[in-house]
C-alpha positions as CSV (number, residue, x, y, z in Angstrom):
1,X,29.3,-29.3,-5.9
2,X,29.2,-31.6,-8.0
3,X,28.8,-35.8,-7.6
4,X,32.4,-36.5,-8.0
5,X,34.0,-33.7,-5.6
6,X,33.5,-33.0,-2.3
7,X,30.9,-35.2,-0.4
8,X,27.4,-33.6,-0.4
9,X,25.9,-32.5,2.9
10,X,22.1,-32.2,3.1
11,X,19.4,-32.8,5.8
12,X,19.2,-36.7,6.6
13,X,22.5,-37.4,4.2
14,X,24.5,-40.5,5.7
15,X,27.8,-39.0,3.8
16,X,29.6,-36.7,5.7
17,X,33.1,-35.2,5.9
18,X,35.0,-34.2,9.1
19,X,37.3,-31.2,9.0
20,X,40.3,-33.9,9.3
21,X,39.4,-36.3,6.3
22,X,38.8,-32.3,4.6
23,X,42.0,-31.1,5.2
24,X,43.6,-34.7,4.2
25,X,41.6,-34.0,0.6
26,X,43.1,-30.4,0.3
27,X,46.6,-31.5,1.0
28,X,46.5,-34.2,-1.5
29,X,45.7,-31.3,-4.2
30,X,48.8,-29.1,-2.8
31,X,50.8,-29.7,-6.3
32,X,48.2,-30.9,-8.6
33,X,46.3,-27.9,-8.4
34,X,44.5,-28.8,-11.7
35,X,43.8,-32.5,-13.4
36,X,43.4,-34.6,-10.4
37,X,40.7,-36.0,-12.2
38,X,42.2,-37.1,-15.4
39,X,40.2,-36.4,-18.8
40,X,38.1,-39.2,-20.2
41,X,39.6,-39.6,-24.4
42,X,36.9,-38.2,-25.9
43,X,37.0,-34.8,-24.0
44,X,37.8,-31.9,-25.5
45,X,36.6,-27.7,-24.7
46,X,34.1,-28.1,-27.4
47,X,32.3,-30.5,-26.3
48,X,32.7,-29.4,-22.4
49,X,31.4,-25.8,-23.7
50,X,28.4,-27.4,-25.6
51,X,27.3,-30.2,-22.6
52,X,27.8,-26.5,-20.5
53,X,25.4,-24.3,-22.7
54,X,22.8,-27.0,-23.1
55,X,22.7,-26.7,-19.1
56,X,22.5,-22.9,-19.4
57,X,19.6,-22.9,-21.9
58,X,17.8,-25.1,-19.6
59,X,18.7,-23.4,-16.5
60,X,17.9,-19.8,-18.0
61,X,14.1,-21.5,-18.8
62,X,13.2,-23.0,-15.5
63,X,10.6,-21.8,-13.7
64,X,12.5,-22.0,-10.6
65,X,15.3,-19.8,-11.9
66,X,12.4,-17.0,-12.9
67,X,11.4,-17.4,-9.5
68,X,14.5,-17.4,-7.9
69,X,15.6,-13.9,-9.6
70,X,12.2,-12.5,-9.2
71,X,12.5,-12.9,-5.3
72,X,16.3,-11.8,-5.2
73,X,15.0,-8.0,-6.8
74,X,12.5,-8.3,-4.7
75,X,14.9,-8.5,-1.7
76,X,17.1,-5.3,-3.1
77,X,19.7,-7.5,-5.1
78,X,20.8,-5.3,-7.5
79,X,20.4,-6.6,-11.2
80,X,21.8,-5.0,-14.7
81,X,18.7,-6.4,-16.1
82,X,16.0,-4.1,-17.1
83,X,13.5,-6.3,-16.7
84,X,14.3,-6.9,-12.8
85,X,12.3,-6.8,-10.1
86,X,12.4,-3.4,-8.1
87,X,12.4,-3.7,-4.3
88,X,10.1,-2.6,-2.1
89,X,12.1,-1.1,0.4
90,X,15.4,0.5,-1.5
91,X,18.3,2.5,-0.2
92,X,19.8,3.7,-3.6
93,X,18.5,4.7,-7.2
94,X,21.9,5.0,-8.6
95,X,21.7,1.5,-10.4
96,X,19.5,0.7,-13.9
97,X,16.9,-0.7,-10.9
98,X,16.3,0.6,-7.8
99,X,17.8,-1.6,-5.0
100,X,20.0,-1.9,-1.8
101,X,23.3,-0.5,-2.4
102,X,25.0,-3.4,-0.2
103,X,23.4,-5.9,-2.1
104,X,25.2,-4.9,-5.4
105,X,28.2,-7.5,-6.2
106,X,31.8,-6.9,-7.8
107,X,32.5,-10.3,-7.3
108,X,31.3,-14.2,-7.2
109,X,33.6,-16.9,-5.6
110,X,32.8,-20.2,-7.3
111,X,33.7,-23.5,-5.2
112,X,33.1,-26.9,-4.8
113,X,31.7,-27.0,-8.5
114,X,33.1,-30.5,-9.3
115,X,34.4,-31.3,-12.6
116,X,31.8,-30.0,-15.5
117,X,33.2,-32.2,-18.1
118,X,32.2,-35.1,-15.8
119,X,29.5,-34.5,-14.3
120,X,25.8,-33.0,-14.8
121,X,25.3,-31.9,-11.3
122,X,28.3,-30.1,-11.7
123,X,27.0,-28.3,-15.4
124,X,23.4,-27.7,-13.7
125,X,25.2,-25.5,-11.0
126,X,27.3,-23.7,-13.0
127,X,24.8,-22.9,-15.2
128,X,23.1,-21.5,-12.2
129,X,26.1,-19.7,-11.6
130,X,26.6,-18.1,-14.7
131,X,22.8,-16.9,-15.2
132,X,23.1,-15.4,-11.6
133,X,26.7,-13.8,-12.7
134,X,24.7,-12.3,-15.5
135,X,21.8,-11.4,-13.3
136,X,23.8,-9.5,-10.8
137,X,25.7,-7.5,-13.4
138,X,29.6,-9.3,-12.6
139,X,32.1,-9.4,-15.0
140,X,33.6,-12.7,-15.9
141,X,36.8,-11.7,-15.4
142,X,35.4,-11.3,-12.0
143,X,34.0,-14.4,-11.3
144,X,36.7,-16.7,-9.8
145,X,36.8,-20.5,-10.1
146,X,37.8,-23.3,-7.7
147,X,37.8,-26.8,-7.2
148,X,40.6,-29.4,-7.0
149,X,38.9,-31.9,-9.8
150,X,39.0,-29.8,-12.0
151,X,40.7,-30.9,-14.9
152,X,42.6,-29.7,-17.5
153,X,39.8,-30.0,-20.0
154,X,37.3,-28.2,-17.1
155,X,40.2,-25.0,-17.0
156,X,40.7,-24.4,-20.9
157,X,36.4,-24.5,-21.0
158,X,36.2,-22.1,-18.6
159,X,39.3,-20.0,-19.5
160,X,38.5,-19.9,-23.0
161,X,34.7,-19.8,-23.1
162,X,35.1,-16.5,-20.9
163,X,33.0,-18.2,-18.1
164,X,35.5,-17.5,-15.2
165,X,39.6,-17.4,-14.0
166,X,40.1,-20.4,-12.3
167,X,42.6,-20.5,-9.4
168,X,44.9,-22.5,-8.5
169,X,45.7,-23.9,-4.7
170,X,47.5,-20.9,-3.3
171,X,45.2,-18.5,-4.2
172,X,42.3,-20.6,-3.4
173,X,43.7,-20.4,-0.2
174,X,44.0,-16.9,0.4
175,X,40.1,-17.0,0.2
176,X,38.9,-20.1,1.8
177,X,41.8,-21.4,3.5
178,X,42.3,-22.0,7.1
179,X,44.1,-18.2,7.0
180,X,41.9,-16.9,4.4
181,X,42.1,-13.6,3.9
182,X,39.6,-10.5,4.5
183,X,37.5,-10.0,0.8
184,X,37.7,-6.2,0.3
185,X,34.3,-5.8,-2.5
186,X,31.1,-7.5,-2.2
187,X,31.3,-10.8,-2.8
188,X,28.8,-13.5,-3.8
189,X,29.7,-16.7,-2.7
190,X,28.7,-19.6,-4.9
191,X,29.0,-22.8,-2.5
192,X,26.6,-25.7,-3.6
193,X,27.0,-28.6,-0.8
194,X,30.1,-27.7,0.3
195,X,31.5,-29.1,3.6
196,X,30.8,-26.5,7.0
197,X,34.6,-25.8,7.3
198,X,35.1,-24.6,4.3
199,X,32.2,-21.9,5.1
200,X,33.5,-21.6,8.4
201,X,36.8,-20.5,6.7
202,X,35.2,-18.3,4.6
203,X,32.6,-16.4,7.6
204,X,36.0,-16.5,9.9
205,X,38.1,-14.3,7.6
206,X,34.7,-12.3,6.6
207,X,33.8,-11.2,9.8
208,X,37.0,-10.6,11.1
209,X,37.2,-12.2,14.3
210,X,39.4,-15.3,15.1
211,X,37.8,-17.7,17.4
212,X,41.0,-20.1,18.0
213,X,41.0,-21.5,21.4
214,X,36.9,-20.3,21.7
215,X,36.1,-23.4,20.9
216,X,33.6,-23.7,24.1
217,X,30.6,-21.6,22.8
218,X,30.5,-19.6,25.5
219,X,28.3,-16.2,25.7
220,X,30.7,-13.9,25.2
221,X,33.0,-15.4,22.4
222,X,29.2,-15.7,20.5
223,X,28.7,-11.8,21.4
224,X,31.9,-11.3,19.3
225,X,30.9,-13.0,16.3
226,X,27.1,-12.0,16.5
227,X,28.8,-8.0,16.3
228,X,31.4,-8.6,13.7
229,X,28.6,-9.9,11.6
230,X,26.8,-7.0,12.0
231,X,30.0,-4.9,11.8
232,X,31.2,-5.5,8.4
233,X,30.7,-3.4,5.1
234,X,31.5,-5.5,3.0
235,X,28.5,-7.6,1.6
236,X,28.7,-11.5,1.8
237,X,26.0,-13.5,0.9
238,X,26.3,-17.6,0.1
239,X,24.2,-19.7,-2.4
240,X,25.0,-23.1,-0.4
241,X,23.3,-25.2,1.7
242,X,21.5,-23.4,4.8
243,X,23.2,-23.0,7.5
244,X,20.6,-24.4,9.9
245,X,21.0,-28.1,8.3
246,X,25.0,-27.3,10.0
247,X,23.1,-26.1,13.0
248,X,20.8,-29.2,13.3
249,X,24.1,-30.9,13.0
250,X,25.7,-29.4,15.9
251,X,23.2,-29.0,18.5
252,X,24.6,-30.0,21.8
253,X,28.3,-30.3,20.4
254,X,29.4,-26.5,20.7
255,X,32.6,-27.6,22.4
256,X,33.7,-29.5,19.7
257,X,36.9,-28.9,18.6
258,X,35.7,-28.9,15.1
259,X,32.4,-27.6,15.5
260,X,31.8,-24.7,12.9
261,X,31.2,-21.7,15.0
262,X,30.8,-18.8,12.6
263,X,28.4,-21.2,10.5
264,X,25.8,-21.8,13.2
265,X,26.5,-17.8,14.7
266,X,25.7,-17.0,10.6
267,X,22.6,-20.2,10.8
268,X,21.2,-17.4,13.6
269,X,21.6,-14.2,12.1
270,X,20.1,-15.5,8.9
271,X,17.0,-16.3,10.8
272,X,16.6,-13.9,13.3
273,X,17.3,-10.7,11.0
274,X,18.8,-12.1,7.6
275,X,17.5,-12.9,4.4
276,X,17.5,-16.5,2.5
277,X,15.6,-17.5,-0.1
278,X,15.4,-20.9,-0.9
279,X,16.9,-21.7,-4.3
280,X,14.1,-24.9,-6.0
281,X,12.5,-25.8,-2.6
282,X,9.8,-28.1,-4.1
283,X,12.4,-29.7,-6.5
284,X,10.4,-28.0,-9.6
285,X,13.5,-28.8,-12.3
286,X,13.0,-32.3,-12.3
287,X,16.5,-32.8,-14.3
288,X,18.6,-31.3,-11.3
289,X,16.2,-32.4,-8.3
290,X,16.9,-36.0,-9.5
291,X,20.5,-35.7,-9.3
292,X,20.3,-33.1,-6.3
293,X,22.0,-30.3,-7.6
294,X,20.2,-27.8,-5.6
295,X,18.7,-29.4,-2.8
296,X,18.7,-28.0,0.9
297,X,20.2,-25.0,-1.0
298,X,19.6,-21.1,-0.6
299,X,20.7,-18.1,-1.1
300,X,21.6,-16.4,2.5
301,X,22.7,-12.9,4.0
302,X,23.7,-13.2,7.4
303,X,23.4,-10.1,9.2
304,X,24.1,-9.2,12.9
305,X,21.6,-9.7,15.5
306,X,21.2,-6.3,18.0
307,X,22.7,-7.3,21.3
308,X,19.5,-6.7,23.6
């Protein structure tokens, strides 16, 4: 997300966003799905695409980034690239690299990007986004796009440069709304510092259990999350910030009204029997560590833990 959109969450941060003062920000975007933030005079696609594939070049260089996708083949994401890493432990040879069949993605969810034509934490992380797109073999058309700063500069770059279809609010809803619905392929979720409910939203339509009125974390409303996790076919995983920062967060406050269940239930299954990878966890790209585009960040899969 980038430094004009959502406020960033990260461990220590001062800034923080409750679920109210979220929903407040959504409802202001209702009918100005696109150009909330107006473009500056000089902005135009061109220039927009170019700041863009200056941030991909760079991106696609980093060490971190060859790490990154080097560890993700490793874990059984499944690439189109010939050169990727094969896993160790695969369950399918039907793809150009051997890997794990539920780690191969029809689609990536983009949000909380900010406004690339404004902002360089913004173009880092898109970047990111598109050379993991790449990585993972989906199409653009594919690769869905949301944030309400967007402008109207932001839409024509990413419309016409093939990079995405961007959404507006309604259907933005239907996948990270408070009634978000069920996603019915494998989805990677691209979520860089984005708030806990909007996770929350996400994981709650995901796993297919509603938790209204469960507010009290007791045992056997987290037994029904913990099995839906493990439950599910359909693949989720999150680039975003981990889930245990949210946990840290909450500890002591389960009965909280707003308190992110599914995130901290997801913060457990990720450590008990998930995987996560952590994205630049010594801040190697200096350019995006000293803006924080990819701090506290990882790549996660949250899968059930076995009821003992």
């Amino acid at each position: 997300m980038g430094d004009d959109a959502w406020t960033v969450v990260g461990k220590g941060s001062r800034r923080k966003m409750s679920a109210t003062a979220f929903r407040a920000l959504q409802a202001g975007s209702t009918t100005r799905s696109f150009g909330v933030v107006e473009d500056s005079s000089d902005a135009s696609v061109e220039k927009t695409w170019s700041q863009i594939d200056r941030a991909v070049r760079e991106i696609r260089e980093a060490q971190f980034t060859k790490t990154l996708l080097k560890q993700l083949g490793e874990a059984g994401f499944c690439s189109q690239r010939a050169d990727a890493p094969t896993s160790t432990s695969t369950t399918s040879t039907s793809s150009p690299n051997a890997c794990d069949a539920e780690l191969r993605f029809q689609q990536m969810v983009i949000l909380g990007l900010g406004s690339p034509s404004n902002s360089l934490v913004s173009r880092f992380q898109l970047a990111l986004a598109m050379v993991l797109s790449e990585w993972l073999g989906v199409r653009h058309e594919s690769v869905l796009l949301y944030d309400p700063v967007f402008t109207p500069i932001d839409v024509a770059t990413l419309s016409e440069k093939k990079i995405g279809k961007t959404l507006d609010r309604t259907k933005a809803d239907v996948l990270c709304g408070e009634s978000a619905a069920r996603t019915k392929v494998n989805t990677f979720w691209f979520m860089p510092h984005c708030e806990a409910v909007l996770y929350n939203n996400v994981l709650r339509a995901n796993v297919g259990v509603d938790n209204s009125g469960d507010s009290s974390g007791d045992s056997s409303g987290d037994a029904k999350r913990t099995e839906a996790l493990s439950s599910k076919k359909v693949t989720h995983v999150f680039l975003g910030n981990k889930f245990c920062t949210y946990d840290l967060r909450w500890v002591g406050r389960r009965g909280d009204p707003e308190c992110p269940l599914f995130v901290l239930d997801a913060a457990a299954a990720v450590a008990e029997t998930g995987i996560e990878i952590e994205v630049d966890p010594n801040g190697t790209f200096l350019a995006a560590a000293a803006v924080g585009a990819f701090n506290d960040t990882s790549v996660q899969r949250a899968v059930g833990r076995k009821k003992v």
